[in-house]
N, C-alpha and C positions, 0 to 999 in steps of 0.2 A: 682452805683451797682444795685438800685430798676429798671432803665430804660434797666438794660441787661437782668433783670431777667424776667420784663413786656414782653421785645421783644421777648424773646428766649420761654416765655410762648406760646405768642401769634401765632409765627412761628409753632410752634408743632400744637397750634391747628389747625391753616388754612391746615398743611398736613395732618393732621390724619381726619379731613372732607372730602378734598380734596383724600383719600386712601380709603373712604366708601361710596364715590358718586357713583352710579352706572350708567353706560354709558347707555345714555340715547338713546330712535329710538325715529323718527319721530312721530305728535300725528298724528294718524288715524283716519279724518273725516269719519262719518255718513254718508252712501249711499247715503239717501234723505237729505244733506245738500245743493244743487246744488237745490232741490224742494221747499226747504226753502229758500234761499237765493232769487231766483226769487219770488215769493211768496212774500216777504217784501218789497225787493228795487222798487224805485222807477219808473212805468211806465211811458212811453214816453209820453202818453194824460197828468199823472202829473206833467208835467212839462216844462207846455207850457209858463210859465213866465220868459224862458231861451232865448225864441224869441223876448220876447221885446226889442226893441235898449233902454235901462235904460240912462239917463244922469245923469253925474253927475257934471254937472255946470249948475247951476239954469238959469244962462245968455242964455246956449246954448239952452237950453229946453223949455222956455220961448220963445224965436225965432222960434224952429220948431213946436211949439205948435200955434203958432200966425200966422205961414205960411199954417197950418192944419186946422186950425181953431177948434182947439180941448183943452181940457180944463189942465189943468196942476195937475199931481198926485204927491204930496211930502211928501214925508216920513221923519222926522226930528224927534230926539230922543234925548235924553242926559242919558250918563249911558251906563253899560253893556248889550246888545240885551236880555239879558236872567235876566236881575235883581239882577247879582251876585255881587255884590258890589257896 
């Protein structure tokens, strides 16, 4: 009986929320949001570390580094990037 009476509670409230929600429009960005947005994100000069061929097999890179004669960059970490746990 307490579980019909929880549910039937419950029922009414999600409609009578559901009867007082006001139908919502779209939110309407900021003229200078487009001025902002460019302004923040990231320019193409910063982001010239997307050209690197990155390897990620120590063996492979190690070889084309030895073919280059060029010196080996490794990045090795233990943990979350950001130290979150």
């Amino acid at each position: 009986m307490k579980t019909v009476i929880c549910v039937g509670l419950w029922l009414s409230l999600c409609i009578e929320c559901w009867a007082q929600t006001p139908s919502r429009r779209p939110l309407e960005l900021p003229a200078e949001f487009a001025a902002i947005r460019d302004t923040i994100a990231p320019q193409p000069e910063e982001e010239l570390w997307k050209k690197i061929p990155w390897k990620t097999s120590l063996l492979e890179a190690r070889q084309v580094a030895a073919k280059q004669g060029k010196p080996l960059f490794v990045w090795s970490m233990d943990g979350h990037p950001l130290c979150l746990g």
